[in-house]
C-alpha positions as CSV (number, residue, x, y, z in Angstrom):
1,X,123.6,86.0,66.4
2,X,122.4,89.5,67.3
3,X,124.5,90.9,70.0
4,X,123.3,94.4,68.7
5,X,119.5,93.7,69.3
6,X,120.7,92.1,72.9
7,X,122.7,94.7,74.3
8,X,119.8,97.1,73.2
9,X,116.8,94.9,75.0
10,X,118.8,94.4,78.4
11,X,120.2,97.6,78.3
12,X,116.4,99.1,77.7
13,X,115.5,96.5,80.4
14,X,118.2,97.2,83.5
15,X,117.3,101.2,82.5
16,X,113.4,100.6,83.4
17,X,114.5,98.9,86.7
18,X,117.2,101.1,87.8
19,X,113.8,103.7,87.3
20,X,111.4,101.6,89.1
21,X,114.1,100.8,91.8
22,X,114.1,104.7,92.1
23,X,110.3,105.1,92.7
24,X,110.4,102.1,95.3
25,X,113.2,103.9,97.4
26,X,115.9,101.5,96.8
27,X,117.4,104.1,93.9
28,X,121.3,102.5,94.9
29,X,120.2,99.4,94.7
30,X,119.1,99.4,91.6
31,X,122.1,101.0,89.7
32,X,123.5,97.7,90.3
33,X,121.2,95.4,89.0
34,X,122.0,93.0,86.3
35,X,125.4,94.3,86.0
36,X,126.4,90.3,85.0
37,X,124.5,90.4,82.2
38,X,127.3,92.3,80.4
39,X,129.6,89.8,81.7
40,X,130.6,87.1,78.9
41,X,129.6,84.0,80.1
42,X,126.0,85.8,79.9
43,X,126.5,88.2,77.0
44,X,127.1,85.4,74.4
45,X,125.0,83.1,74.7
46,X,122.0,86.0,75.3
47,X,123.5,87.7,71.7
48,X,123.5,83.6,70.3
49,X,119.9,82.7,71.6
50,X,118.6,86.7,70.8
51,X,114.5,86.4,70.0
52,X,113.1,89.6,71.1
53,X,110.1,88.7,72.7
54,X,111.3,86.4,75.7
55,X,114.2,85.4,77.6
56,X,117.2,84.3,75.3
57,X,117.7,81.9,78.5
58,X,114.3,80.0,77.3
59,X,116.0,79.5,73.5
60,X,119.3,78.1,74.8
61,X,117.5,75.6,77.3
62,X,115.4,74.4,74.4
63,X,119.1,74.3,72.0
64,X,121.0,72.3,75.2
65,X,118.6,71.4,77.6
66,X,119.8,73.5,80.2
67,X,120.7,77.4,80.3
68,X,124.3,78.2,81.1
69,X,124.1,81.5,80.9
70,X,121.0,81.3,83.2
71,X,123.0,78.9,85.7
72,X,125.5,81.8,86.4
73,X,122.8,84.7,86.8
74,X,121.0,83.5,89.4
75,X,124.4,82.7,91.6
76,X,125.2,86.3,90.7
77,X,122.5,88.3,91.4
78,X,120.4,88.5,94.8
79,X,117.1,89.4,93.3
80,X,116.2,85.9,92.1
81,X,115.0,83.6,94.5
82,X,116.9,81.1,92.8
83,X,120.2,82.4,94.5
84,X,118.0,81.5,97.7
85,X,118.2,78.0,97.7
86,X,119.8,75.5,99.6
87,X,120.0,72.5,101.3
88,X,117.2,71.9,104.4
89,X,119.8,70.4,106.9
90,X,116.7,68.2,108.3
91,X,115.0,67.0,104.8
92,X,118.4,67.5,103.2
93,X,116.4,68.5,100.2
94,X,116.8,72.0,98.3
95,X,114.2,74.0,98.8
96,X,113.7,78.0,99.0
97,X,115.6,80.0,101.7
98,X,113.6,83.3,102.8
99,X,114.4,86.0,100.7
100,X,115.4,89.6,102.6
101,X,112.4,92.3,101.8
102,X,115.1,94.5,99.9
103,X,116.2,92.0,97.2
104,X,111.9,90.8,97.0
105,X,111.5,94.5,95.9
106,X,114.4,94.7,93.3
107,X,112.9,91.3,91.9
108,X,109.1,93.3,91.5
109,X,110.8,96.0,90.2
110,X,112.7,93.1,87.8
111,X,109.3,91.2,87.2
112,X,107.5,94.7,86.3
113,X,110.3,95.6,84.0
114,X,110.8,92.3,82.1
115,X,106.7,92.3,81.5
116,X,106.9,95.7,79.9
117,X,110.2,95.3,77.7
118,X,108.7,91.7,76.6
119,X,104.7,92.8,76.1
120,X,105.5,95.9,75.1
121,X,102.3,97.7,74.3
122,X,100.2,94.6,75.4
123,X,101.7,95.1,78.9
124,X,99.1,95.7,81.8
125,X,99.0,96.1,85.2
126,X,98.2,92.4,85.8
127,X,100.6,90.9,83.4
128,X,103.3,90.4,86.0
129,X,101.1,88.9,88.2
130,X,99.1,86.6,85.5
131,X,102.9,85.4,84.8
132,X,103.7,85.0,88.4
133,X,100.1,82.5,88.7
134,X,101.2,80.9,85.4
135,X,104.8,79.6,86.6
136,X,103.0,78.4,90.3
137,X,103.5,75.1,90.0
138,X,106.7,74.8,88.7
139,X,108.6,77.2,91.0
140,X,106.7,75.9,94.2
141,X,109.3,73.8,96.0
142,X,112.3,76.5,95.1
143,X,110.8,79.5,96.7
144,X,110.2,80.0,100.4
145,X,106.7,80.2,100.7
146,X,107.2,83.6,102.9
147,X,108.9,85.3,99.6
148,X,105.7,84.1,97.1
149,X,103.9,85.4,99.6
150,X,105.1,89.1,99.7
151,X,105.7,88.9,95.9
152,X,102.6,87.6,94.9
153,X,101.0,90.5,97.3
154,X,102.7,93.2,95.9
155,X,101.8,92.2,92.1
156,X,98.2,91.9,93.2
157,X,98.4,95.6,94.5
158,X,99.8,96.2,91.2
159,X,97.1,94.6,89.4
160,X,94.7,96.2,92.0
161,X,95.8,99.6,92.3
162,X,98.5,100.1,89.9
163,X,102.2,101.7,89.5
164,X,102.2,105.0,92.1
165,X,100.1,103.3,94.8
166,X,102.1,99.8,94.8
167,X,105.6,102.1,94.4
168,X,104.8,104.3,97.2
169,X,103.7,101.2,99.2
170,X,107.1,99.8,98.6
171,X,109.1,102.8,99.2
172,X,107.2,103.6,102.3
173,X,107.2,100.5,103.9
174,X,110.7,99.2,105.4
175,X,109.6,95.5,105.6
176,X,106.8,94.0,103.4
């Protein structure tokens, strides 16, 4: 257990967002962000399942086949378009609800973040994308295809043109 080394890494992690929410414009926005991670349904089993180079989340799905703490993050917290799913009331299947442009900008600023904190000096402008292309397939029937969309175009400006161009593209730009 290593609720020492946790604390520091999502602590180090909400700071970086709350900075890149800042360059994108949505500054208030971000002081909020992963405030449930603190809370201790998510606290204890991210201190338990502590590795340091990806999401404790991952370790505690491998330990019980499923990810509590994970399970009450993404009904907490509007940046995930996980907490956009429902039920289609024709297909009656879940599938990905369209995500509102302001919470698909806290999740780049999120994605960005969680790349650097976890690659640390092998971070590059691309990573977030090359992890976004990697996890295609098994995210495709839980996010509206709208949201992919203007996620996977903002990591490519990213990966294109880098940090101030694709930040002053977000904060300039009401919708995506």
């Amino acid at each position: 257990m290593h609720p020492i080394k946790h604390f520091i890494t999502i602590t180090k992690h909400r700071h970086m967002v709350i900075y890149h929410c800042f360059k994108a414009g949505i500054g208030f926005q971000g002081l909020f962000h992963d405030l449930s991670k603190y809370s201790p349904s998510e606290f204890i089993p991210g201190a338990v399942y502590f590795q340091g180079n990806r999401s404790p989340n991952e370790g505690e799905r491998e330990a019980a086949g499923f990810s509590k703490a994970w399970m009450h993050h993404k009904g907490r917290n509007k940046h995930h378009f996980e907490y956009w799913t429902d039920y289609d009331h024709n297909t009656k299947k879940m599938q990905g609800m369209p995500m509102p442009d302001k919470y698909i900008k806290e999740m780049f600023c999120d994605r960005v973040a969680a790349s650097k904190i976890y690659q640390g000096s092998n971070y590059a402008d691309d990573s977030s994308l090359k992890y976004f292309e990697w996890g295609r397939d098994r995210r495709a029937t839980l996010i509206h295809e709208e949201t992919s969309r203007k996620l996977e175009f903002l990591l490519k400006m990213l990966a294109d043109k880098g940090e101030k161009e694709t930040f002053k593209y977000i904060r300039t730009h009401k919708t995506l």
